[in-house]
C-alpha positions in Angstrom: 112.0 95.4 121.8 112.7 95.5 118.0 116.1 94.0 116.8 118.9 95.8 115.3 117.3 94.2 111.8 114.0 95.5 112.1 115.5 99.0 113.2 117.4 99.2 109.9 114.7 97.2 107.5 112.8 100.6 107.1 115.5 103.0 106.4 117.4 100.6 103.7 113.8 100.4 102.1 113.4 104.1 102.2 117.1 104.6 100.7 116.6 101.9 97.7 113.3 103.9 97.1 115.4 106.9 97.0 117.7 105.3 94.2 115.0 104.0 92.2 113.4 107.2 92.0 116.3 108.8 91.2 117.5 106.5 88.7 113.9 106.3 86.9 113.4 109.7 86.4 117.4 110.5 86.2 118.0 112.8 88.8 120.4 116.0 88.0 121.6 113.6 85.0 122.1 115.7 81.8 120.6 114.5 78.6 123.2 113.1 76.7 123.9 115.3 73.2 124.6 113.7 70.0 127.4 115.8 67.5 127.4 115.8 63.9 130.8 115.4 62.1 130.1 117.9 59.2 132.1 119.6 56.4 130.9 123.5 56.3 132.6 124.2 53.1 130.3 126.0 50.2 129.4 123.2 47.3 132.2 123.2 45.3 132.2 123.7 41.5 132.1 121.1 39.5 135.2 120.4 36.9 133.9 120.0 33.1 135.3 116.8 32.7 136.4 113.8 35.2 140.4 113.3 35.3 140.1 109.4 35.6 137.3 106.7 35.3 137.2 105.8 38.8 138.9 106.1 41.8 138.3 104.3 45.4 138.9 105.3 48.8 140.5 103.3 51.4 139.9 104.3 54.9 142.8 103.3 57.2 143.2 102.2 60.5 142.6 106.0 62.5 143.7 107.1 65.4 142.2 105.6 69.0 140.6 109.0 69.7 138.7 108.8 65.6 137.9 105.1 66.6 135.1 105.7 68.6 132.0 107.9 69.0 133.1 109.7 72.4 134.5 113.3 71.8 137.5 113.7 72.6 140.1 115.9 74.3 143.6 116.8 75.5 144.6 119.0 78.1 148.2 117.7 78.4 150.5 116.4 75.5 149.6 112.8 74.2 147.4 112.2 77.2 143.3 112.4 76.0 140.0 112.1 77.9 136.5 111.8 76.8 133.5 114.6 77.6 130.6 112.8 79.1 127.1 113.1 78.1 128.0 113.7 74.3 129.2 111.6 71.5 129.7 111.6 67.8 126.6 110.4 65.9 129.0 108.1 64.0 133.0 107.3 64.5 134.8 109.7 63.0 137.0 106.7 61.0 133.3 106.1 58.7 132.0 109.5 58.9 135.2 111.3 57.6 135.6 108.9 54.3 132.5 109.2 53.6 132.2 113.4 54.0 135.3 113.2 51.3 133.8 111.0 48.6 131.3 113.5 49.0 133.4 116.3 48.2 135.3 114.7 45.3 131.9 113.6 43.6 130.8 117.3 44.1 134.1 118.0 42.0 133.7 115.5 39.7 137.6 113.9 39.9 136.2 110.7 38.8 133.6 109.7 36.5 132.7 107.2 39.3 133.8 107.3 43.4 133.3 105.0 45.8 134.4 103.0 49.1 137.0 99.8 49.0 134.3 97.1 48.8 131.5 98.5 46.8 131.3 97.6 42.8 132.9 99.7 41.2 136.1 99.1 39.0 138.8 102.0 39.5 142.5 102.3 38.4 143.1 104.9 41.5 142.8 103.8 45.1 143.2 106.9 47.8 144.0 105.5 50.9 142.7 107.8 53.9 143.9 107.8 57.9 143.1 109.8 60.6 145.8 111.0 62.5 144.3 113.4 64.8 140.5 114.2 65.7 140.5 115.6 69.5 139.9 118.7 71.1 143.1 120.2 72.3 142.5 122.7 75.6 145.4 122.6 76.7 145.4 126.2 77.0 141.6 127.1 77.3 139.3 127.6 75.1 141.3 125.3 72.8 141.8 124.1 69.1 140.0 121.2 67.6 143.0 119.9 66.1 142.7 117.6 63.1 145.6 115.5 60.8 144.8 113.1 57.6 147.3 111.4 55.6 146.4 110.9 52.6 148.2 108.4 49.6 147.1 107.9 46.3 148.1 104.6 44.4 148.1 103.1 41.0 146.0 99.8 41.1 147.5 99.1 37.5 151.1 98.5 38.7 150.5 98.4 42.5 152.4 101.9 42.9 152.0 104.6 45.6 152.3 107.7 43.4 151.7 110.2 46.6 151.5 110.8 50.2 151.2 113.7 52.1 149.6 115.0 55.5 146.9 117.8 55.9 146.6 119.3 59.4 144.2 122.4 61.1 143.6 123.9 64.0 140.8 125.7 64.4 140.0 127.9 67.5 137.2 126.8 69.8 134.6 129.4 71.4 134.7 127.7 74.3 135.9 124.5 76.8 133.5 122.5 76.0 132.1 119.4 74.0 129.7 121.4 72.0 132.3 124.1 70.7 135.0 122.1 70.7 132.7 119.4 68.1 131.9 122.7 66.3 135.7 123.5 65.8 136.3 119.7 65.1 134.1 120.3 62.2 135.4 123.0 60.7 139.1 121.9 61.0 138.1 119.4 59.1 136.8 121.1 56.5 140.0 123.0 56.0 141.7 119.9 56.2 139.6 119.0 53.0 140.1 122.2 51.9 143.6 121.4 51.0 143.6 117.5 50.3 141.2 118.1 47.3 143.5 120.4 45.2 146.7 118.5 46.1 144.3 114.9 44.8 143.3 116.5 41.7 147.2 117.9 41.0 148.4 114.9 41.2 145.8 112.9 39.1 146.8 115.6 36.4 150.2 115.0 36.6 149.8 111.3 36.6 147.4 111.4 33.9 145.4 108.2 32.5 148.1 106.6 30.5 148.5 102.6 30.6 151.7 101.9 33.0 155.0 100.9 31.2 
């Protein structure tokens, strides 16, 4: 007579089969989707001349959902989640910097624009955080809801000489990662949309003068 052991040896061989199988060719497991961070706005047109030499941007400490590349969002007030199978193809505290030096060297603000770090000398430092980057369904489809502040200092005299906040909501065409990443997007672009004109009014009223 076989053993309780020798019963079971066959059928825990033929389950951990099962499982390799199913992890190796991965099972009813979707593909997992990768989301650009993009600004859809048209190219924008370029001033004659640049307001100030240079200027640098400062990206700040962002919120915990723009600090990683999982999509986020809410379906109850200040309580987030993450979808699964889809991320950000970079955190949205690098990628959104980087899509607004973009824009204001397509405006030509500065006769030079670049990140905190690189070499380049600049009297004008605009300091950058994200507030908000998540996809709010809390009454479905949803918003992708997005907030920067935005300050713009004077490296001469160590002066803030701005601060203000840009928000959007844009609704999504669905409750889902890939609409709610597609209204992300272009609530961000909006959110540029404003920041731009406010940066260059207040470079022009600034002006280039030496400090007092």
């Amino acid at each position: 007579m076989k053993t309780w052991p020798a019963l079971l040896a066959p059928a825990l061989a033929s389950m951990l089969l099962s499982a390799c199988v199913s992890v190796g060719l991965g099972g009813d497991q979707p593909a997992h989707a990768h989301y650009l961070l993009h600004d859809a706005a048209l190219p924008a047109q370029r001033r004659a001349e640049p307001l100030v030499a240079g200027l640098l941007i400062q990206p700040m400490p962002a919120d915990a959902t723009a600090d990683t590349v999982s999509i986020a969002y809410s379906q109850r007030p200040n309580e987030f989640a993450h979808y699964q199978f889809t991320s950000w193809t970079e955190r949205p505290v690098r990628r959104v910097p980087r899509l607004l030096l973009q824009r204001l060297e397509a405006r030509g603000l500065a006769g030079a624009v670049a990140m905190v770090g690189e070499p380049v000398r600049a009297d004008w430092l605009l300091a950058v955080a994200i507030d908000t980057l998540h996809h709010d369904v809390s009454a479905p489809p949803g918003q992708g809801r997005v907030a920067l502040t935005a300050e713009l200092f004077d490296r001469r005299n160590r002066t803030r000489i701005a601060r203000r906040t840009f928000e959007a909501a844009v609704p999504s065409a669905s409750a889902d990662a890939p609409a709610g990443g597609a209204a992300l997007s272009q609530s961000l672009t909006q959110v540029l949309d404003l920041l731009v004109p406010w940066l260059e009014a207040e470079l022009q009223r600034a002006g280039t003068a030496a400090p007092k």
